[in-house]
GUTOR-714397 format. One line per 4 residues: number of its first residue (from 0); for each residue x, y, z negated of N, C-alpha, C. Coordinates in steps of 0.001 Angstrom, whole numbers, always signed. Each point is the difference from the previous one (the first is absolute). Layout:
NUM	X,Y,Z,X,Y,Z,X,Y,Z  ... .
***
This chain:
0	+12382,+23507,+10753,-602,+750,-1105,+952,-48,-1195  +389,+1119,-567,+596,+87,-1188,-535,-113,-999  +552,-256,-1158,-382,-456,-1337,+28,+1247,-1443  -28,+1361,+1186,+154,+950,-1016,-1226,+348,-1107 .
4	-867,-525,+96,-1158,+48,-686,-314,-1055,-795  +142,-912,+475,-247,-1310,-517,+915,-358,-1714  -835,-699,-769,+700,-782,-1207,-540,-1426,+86  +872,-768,-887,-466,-1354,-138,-1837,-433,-460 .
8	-456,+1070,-846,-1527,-279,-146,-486,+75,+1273  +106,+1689,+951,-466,-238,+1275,+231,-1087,+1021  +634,-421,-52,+98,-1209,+784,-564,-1402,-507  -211,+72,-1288,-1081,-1143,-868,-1501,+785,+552 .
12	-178,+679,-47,-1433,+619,-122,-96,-678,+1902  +1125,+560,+1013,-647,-238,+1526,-240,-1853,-330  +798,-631,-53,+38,-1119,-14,-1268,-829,-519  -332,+1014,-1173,-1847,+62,-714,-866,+37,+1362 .
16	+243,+688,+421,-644,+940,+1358,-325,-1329,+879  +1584,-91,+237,-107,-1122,+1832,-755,-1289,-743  -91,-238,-1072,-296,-1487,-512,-997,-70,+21  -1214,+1447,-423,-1400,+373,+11,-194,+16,-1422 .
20	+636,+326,-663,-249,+40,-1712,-265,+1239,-687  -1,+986,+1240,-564,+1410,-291,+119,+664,+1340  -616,+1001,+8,-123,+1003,+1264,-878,-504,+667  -136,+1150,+1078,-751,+100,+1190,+349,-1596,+879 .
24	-1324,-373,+922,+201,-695,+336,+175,-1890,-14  -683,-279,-1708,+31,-1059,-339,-372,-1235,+607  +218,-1005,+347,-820,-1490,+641,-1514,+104,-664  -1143,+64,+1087,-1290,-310,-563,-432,-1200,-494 .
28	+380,-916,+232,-246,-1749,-46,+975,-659,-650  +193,-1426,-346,+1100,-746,-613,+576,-395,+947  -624,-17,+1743,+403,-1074,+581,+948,+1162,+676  -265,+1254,+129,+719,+765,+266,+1024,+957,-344 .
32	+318,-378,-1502,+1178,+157,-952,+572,-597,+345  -378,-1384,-403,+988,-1425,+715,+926,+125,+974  -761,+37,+1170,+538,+503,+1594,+1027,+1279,-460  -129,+1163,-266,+567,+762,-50,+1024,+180,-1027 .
36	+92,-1219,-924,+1255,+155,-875,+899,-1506,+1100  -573,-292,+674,+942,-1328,+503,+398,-1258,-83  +234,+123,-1766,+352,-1116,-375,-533,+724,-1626  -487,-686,-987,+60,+685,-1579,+339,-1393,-562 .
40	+1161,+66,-1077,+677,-779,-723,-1529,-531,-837  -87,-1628,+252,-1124,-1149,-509,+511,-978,-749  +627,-140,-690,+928,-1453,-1035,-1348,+135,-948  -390,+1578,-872,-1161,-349,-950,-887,+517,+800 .
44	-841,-961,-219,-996,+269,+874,-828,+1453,-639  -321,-282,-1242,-1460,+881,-823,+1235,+1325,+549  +1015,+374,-602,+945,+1447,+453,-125,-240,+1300  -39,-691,+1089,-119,+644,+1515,-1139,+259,+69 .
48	-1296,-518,-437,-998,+522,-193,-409,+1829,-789  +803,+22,-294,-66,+1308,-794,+414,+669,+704  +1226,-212,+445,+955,+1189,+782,-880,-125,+1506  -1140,-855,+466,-297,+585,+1181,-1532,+884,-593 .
52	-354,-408,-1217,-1006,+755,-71,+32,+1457,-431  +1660,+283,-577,+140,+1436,-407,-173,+682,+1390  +191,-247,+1410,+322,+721,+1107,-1287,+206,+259  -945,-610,+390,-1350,+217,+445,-878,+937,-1206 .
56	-320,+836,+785,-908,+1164,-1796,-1267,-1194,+80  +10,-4,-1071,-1424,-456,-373,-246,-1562,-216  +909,-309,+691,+94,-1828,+194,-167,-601,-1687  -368,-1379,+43,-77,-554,-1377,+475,-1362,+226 .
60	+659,-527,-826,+582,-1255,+137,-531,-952,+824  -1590,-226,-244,-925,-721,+719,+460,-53,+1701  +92,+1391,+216,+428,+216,+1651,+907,-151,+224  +1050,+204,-335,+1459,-775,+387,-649,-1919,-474 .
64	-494,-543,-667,-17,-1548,-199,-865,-356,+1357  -858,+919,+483,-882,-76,+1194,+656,-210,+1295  +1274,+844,+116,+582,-65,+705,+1078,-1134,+658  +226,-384,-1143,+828,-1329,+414,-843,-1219,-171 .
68	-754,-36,-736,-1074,-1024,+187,-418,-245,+1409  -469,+1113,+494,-428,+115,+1550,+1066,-85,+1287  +961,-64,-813,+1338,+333,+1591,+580,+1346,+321  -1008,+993,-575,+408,+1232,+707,+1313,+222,-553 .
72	+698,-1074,-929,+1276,+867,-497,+513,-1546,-161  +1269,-495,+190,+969,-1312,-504,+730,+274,-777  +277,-1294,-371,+1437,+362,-1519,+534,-1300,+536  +1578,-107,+502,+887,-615,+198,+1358,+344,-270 .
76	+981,-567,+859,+1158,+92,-318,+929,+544,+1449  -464,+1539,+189,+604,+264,+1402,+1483,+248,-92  +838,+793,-1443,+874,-6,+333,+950,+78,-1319  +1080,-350,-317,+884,+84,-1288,-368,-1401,-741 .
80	-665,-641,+325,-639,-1566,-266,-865,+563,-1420  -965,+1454,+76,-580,+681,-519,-1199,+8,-65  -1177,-722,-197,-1321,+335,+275,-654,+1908,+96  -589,+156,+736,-446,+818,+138,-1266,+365,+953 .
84	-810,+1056,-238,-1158,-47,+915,+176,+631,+1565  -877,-318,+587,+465,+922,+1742,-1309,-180,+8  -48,+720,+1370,-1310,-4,+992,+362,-1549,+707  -1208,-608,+107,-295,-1413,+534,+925,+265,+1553 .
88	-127,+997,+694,+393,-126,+1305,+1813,+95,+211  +656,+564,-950,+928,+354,-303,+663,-1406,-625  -406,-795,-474,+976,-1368,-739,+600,-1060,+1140  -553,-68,+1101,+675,-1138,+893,+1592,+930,+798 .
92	-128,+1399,+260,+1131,+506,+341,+1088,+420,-1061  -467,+382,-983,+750,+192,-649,+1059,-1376,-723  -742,-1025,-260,+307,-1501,-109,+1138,-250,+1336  -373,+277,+1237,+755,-525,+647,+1394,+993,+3 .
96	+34,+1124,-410,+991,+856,-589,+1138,-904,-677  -874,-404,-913,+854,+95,-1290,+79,-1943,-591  -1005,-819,+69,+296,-1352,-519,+1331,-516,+245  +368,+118,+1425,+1378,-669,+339,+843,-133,-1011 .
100	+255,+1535,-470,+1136,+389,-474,-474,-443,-1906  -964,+328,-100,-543,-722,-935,+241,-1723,-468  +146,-267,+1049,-237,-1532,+27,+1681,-238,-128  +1029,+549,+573,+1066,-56,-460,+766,+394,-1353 .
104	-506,+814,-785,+151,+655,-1246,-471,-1159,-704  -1412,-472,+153,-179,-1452,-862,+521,-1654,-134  +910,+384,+1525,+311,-1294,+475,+1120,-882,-1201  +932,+724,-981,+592,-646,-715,-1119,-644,-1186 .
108	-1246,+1144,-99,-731,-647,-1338,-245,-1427,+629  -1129,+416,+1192,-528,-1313,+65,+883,-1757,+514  +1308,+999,+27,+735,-1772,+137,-12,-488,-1199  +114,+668,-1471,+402,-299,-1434,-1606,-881,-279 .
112	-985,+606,+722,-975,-646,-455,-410,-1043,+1284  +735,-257,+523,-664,-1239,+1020,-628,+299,+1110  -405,+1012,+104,-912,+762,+1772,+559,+8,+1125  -32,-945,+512,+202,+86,+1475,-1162,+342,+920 .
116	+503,+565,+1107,-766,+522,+763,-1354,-721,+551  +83,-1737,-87,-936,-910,+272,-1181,-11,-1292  +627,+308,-1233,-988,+276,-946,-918,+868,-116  +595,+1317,+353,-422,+973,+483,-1192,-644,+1008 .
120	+125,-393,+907,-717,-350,+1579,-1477,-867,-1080  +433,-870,-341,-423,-955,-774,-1408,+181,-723  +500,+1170,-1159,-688,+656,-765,-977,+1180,+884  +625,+478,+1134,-931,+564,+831,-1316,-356,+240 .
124	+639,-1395,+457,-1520,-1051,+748,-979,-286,-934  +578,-332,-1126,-1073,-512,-1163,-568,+1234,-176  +117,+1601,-5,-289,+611,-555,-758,+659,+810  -188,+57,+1299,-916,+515,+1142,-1213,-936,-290 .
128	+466,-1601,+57,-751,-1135,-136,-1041,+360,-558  -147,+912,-1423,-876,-110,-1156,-481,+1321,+196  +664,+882,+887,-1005,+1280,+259,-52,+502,+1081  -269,-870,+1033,-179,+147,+747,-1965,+392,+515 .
132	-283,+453,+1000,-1646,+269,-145,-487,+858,-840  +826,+1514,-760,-328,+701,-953,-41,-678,-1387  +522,-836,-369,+533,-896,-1184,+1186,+1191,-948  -202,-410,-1056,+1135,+724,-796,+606,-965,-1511 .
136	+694,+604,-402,+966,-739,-958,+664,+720,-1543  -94,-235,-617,+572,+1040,-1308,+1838,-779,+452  +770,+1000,-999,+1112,-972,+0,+86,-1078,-436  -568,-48,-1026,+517,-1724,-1033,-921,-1029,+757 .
140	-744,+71,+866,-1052,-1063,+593,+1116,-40,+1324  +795,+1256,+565,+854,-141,+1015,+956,-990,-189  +596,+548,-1194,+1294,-1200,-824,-170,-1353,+191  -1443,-620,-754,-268,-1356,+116,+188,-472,+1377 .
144	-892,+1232,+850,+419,-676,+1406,+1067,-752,+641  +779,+1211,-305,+1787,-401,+332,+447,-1128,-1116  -436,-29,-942,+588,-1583,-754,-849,-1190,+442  -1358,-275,+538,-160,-681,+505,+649,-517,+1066 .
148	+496,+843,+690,+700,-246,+1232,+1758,-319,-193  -46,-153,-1370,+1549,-140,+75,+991,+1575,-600  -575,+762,+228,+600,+1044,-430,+67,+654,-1227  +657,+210,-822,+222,+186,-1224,+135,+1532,-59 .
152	-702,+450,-1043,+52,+1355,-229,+213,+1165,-754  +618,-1406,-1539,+286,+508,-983,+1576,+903,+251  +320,+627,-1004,+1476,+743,-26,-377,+1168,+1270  -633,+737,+208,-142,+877,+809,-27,-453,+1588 .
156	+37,-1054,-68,-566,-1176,+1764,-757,+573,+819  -1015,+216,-1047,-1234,+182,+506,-63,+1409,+414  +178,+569,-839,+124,+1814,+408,+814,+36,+1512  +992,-320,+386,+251,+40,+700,+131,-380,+1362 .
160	-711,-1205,+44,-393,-538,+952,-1673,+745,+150  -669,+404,-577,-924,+874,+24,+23,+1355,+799  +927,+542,-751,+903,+1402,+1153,+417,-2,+1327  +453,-1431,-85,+424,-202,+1373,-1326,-405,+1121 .
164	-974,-189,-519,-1075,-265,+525,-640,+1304,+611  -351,+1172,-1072,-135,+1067,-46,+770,+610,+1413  +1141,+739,+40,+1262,+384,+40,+45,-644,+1667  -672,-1419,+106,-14,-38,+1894,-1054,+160,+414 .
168	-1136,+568,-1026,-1111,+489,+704,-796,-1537,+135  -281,-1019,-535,-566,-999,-252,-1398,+323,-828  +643,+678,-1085,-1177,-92,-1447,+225,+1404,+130  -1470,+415,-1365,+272,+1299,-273,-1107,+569,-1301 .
172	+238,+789,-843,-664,-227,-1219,-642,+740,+392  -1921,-827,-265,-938,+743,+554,-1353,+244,-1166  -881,-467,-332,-1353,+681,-493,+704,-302,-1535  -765,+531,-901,+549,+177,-1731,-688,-1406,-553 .
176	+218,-527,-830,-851,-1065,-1095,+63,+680,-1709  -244,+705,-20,+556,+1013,-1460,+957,+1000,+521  +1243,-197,-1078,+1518,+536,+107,+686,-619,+1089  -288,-667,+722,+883,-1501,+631,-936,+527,+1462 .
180	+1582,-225,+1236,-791,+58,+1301,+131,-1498,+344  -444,-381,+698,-568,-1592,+796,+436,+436,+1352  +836,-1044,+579,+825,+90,+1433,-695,-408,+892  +463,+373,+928,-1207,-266,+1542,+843,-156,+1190 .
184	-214,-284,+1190,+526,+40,+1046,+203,+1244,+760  +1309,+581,-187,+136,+734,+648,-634,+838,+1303  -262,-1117,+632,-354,+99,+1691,-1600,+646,-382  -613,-422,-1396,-1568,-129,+361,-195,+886,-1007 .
188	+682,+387,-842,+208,+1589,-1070,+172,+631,+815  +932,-15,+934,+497,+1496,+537,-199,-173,+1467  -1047,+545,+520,-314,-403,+1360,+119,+836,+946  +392,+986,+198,+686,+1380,+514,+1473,+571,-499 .
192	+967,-662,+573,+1497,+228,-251,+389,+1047,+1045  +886,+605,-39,+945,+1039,+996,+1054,-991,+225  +493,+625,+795,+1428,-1173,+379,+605,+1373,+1045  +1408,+226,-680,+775,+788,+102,+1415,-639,+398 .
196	+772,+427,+985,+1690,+164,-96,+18,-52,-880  +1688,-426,-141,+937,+380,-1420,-27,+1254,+209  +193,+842,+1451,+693,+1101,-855,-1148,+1136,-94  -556,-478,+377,-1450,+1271,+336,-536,-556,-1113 .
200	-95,-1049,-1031,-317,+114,-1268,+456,+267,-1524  +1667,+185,+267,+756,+577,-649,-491,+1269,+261  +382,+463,+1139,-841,+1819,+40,-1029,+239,-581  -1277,-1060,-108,-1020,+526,-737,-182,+137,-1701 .
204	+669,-1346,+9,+489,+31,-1774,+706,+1415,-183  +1142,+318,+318,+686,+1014,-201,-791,+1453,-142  -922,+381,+1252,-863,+688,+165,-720,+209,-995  -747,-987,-337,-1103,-317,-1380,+138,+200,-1074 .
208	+1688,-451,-264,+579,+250,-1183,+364,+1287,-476  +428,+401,+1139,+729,+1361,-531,-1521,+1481,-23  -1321,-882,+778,-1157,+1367,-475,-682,-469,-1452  +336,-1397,-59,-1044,-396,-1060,+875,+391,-1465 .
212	+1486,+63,+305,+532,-373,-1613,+954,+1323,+78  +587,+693,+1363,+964,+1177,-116,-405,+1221,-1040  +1243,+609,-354,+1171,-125,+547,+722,-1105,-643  +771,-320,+823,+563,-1422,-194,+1428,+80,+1140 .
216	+974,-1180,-211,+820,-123,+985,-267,-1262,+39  +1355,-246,+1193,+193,-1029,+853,-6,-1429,-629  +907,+473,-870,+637,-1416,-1130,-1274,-486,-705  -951,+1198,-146,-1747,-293,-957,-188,-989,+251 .
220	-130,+446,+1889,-871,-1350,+1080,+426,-956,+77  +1514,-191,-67,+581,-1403,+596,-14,-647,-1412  -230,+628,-1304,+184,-712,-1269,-1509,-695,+329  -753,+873,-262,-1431,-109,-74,-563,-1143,+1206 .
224	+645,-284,+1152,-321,-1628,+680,+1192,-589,+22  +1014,+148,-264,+1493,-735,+21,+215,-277,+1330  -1036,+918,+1578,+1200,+66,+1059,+1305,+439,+281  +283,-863,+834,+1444,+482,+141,+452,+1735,+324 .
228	+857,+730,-461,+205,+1489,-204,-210,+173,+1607  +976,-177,+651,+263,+547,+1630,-1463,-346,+519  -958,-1190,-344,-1088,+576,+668,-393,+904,-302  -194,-119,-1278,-1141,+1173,-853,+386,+1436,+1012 .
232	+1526,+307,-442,+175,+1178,+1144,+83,+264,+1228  +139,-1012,+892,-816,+635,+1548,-1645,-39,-71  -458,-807,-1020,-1612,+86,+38,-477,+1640,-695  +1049,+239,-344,+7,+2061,-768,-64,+808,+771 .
236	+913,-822,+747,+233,+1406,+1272,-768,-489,+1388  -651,-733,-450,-1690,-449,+913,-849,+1443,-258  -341,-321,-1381,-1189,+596,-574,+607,+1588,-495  +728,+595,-109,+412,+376,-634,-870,+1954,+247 .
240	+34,-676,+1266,-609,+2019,+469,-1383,-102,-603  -602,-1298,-621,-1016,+530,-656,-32,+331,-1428  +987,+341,-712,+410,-304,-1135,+746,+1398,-559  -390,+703,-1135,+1384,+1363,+39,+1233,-1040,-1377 .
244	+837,+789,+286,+1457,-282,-837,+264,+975,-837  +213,-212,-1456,+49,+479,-996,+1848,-359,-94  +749,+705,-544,+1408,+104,-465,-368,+402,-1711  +149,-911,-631,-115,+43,-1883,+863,-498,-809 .
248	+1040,+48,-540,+930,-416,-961,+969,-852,+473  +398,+150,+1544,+992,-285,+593,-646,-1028,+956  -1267,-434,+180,-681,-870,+511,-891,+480,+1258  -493,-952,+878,-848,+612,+1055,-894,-935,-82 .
252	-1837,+947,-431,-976,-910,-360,-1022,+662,+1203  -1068,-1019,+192,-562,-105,+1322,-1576,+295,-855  -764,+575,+933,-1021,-238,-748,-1312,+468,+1152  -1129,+378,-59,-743,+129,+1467,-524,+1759,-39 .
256	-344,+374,+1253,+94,+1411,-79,-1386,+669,-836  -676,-1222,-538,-1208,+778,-848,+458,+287,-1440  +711,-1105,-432,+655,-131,-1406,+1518,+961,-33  +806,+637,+1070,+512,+1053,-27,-216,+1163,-186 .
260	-1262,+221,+617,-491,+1067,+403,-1342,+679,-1880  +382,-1029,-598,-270,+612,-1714,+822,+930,-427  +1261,-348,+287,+1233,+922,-309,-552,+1182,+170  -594,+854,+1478,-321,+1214,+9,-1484,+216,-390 .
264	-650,-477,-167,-1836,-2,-101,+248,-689,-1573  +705,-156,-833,-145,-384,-1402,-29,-1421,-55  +1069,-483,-1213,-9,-1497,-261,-702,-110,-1210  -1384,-835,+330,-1091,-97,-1273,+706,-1171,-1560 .
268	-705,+413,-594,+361,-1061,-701,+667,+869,-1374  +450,+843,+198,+766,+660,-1182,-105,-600,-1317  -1296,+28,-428,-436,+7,-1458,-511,-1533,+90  -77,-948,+985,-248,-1238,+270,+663,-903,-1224 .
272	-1276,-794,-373,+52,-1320,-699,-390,-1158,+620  +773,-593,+130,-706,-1762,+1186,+720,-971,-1356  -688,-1206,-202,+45,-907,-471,+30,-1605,+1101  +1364,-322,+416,+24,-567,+558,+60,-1475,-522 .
276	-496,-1128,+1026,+465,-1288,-989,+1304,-309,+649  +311,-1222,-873,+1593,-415,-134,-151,-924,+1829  +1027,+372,+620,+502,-344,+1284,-517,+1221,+1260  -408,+799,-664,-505,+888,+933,+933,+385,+1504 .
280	-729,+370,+953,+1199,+189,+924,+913,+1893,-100  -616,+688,-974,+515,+1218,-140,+1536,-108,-986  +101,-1050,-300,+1340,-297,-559,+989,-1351,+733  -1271,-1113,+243,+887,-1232,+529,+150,+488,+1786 .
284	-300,+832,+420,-11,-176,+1645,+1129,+577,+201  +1146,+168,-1096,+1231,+960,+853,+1165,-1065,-671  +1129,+192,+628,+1561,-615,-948,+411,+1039,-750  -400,+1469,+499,+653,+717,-1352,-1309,+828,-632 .
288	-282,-546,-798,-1142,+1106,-1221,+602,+731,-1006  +1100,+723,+457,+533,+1122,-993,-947,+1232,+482  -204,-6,+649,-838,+1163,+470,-1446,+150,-1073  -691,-885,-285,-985,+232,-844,+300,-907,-1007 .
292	+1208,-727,-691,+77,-735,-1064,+1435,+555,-365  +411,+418,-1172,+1352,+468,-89,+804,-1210,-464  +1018,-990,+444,+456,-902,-209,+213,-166,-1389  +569,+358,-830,-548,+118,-1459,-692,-1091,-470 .
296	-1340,+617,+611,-1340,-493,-488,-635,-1408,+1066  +952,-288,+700,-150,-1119,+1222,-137,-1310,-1425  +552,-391,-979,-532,-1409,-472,-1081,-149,-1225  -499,+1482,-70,-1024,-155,-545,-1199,-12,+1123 .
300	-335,+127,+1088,-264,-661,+807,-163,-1516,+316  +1114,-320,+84,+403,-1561,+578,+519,-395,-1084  -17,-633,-1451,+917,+172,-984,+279,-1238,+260  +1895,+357,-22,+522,-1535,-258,+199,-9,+1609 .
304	-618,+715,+1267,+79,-709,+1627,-277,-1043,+207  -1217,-436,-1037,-565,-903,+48,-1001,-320,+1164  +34,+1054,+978,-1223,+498,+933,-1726,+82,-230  -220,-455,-1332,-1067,+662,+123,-246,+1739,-914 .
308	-881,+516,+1206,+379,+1643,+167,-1232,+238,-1172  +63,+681,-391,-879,+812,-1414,-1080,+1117,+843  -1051,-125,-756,-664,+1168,+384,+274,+1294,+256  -56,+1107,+399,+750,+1674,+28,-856,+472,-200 .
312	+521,+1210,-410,-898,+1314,-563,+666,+882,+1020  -281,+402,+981,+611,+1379,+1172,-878,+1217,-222  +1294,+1085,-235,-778,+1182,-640,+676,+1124,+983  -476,+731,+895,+779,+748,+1255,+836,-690,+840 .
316	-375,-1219,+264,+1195,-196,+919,+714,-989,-988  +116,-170,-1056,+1127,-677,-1084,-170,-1315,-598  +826,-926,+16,-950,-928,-1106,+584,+256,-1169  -707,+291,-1143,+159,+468,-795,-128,-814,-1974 .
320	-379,-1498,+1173,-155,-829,-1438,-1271,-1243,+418  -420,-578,-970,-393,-1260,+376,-1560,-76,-906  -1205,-560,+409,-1024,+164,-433,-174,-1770,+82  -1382,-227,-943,-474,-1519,-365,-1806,+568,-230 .
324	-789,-867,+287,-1468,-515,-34,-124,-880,-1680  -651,+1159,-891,-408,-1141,-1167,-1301,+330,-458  -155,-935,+2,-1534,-949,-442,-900,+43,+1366  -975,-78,+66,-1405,-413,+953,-966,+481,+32 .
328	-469,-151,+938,-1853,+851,-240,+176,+1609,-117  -1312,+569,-723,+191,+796,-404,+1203,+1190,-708  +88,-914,-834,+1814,+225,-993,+997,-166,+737  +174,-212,+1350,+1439,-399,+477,+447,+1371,+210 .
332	+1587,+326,-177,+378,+1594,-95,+1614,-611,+847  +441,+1170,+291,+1572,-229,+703,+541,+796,-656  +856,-555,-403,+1004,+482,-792,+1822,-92,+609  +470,+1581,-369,+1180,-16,+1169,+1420,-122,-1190 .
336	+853,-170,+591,+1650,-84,-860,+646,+863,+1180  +403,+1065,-867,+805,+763,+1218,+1376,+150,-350  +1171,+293,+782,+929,-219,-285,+380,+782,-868  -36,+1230,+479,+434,+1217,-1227,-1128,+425,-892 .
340	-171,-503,-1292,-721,-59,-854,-290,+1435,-507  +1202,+854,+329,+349,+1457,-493,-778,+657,+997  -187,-577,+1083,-989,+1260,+1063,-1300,-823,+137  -1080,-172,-1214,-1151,-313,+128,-760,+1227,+1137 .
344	-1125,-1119,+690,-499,+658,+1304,-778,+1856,-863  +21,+602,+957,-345,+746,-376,-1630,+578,+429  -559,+792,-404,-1877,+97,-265,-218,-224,+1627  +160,+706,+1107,+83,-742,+1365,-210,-1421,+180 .
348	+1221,+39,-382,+846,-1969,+911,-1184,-677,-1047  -524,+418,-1398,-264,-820,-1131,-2256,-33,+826  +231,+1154,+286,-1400,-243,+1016,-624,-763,+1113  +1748,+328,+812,+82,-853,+1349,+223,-1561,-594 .
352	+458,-838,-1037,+365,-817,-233,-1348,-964,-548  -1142,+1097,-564,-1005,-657,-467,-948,+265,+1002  +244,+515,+1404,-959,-236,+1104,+157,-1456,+694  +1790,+82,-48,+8,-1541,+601,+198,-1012,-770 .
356	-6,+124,-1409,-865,-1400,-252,-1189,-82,-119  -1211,+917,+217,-882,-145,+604,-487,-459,+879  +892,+65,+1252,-351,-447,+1709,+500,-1411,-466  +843,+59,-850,+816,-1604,+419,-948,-816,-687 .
360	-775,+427,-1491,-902,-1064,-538,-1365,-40,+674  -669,+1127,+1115,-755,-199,+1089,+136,-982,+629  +743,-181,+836,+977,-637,+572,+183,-1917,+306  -108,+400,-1752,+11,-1582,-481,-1744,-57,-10 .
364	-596,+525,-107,-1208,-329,-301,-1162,+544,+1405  +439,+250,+849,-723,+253,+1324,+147,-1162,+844 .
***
């Protein structure tokens, strides 16, 4: 497929599309956003909460907190040593994907801090010990654990010997206590696993990725789990006849034949205002976001590459500037900073912009 039609908004707007953030076809459920985005970037929790409740129409915060409370959705650390949410059935293969290599990327931290692999083992036992039988644990009651036992957890110890717990499929962050999830036993949280090949589960990631987040390329995917390239591409040319190919600005982006097929039946979204929160996967799920962020404007975003990502304002396809939540209750209003101060939104975008902070202060309050 050629790119004679196509501009950089249209290809923000499909990407709107495959993610479920507009168009035909949206996830009815949270548990089925989840599933169908794959993986959604989880470090803040309340913003992964948001960004799964923008996909579902109608959803209210309450139901995404329902959801992981109950299991139907996890928040761990499947890949980039990244928390993020999946479908419960989806975390033991994808884990076995990706920890290895994980576990080698950390291997210089945790010599600086003392972790050997027996500590690791160590901290296991004590930590099944105490939740075992549907038992659970906050972190800092986890911590004591491991210092009772000898293990020290100050200087980031603890975090990481925690991950590593996570990460072999031991533990896994399960029902809420407030803001804060409480860890559980893997085995007895998640009691229906898939168990996949390596390579027949590289194919499915790949697969998943490229309907849930295309158009996108190759380099997206292998950034986006840090497999190795040469798999990523025979697992392409697995999947690939289900998939059409876009040629765009010297690049070849993949994407699935429903989210192509806008190109001729109309790409919605034109006059589109979405208010996304900060880590969303419509900006963090790719290595290159020039396509809907004009590099320019990349560290008012991330200011400083400090990694934490700022809220967006996406207006057709664009991000177009950065929005904040002030005050509460009643009075709480969103208020946006856009980059070009000279192209205030116009009576449209300025309509569409006060529908969705509408849904979004619903949202908070459903």
């Amino acid at each position: 497929m050629a790119a004679n039609r196509v501009s950089r908004r249209t290809m923000g707007r499909l990407r709107l599309a495959a993610q479920g953030l507009l168009g035909p076809g949206r996830p009815g459920s949270v548990a089925g956003a989840v599933r169908w985005m794959t993986a959604t970037q989880a470090q803040d929790l309340q913003a992964a909460l948001h960004a799964v409740g923008l996909r579902v129409p109608g959803a209210g915060l309450s139901d995404v907190r329902a959801a992981l409370e109950t299991g139907e959705i996890v928040r761990s650390w499947p890949m980039r040593g990244t928390l993020h949410l999946v479908a419960p059935e989806d975390l033991w293969w994808m884990l076995g994907l990706t920890a290895e290599r994980l576990h080698r990327v950390v291997a210089g931290r945790h010599r600086e801090l003392d972790i050997t692999w027996a500590d690791i083992e160590k901290c296991r036992d004590v930590a099944l010990e105490h939740v075992a039988g549907g038992g659970s644990v906050s972190r800092n009651e986890l911590f004591a654990i491991f210092e009772a036992a000898g293990q020290p957890t100050t200087g980031q110890r603890g975090m990481h010997i925690l991950g590593s717990l996570c990460r072999h499929a031991w533990l896994v962050q399960g029902p809420l206590a407030g803001n804060q999830q409480l860890l559980v036993a893997f085995d007895e949280w998640i009691t229906e696993s898939r168990a996949l090949e390596r390579q027949e589960a590289i194919a499915e990631f790949v697969l998943r990725y490229f309907r849930s987040h295309g158009p996108a390329t190759v380099r997206d995917f292998a950034w986006w789990t840090q497999l190795p390239l040469p798999e990523v591409r025979a697992a392409l040319n697995q999947v690939s006849v289900h998939l059409v190919q876009l040629e765009f600005g010297g690049d070849t982006y993949w994407m699935s034949p429903e989210i192509a097929a806008l190109l001729d039946d109309g790409v919605p979204g034109q006059r589109s205002v979405l208010l996304l929160p900060g880590f969303d996967e419509f900006l963090l799920g790719y290595q290159d976001r020039s396509l809907v962020l004009a590099p320019e404007n990349a560290n008012k975003i991330v200011p400083g590459g400090n990694g934490v990502f700022k809220k967006t304002v996406v207006a057709g396809g664009e991000v177009i500037g950065t929005w904040a939540r002030a005050g509460t209750g009643p009075s709480a209003a969103v208020v946006p900073e856009l980059f070009d101060e000279a192209r205030p939104l116009g009576a449209g975008a300025q309509a569409a912009f006060a529908k969705a902070t509408g849904q979004h202060l619903a949202f908070l309050n459903t």
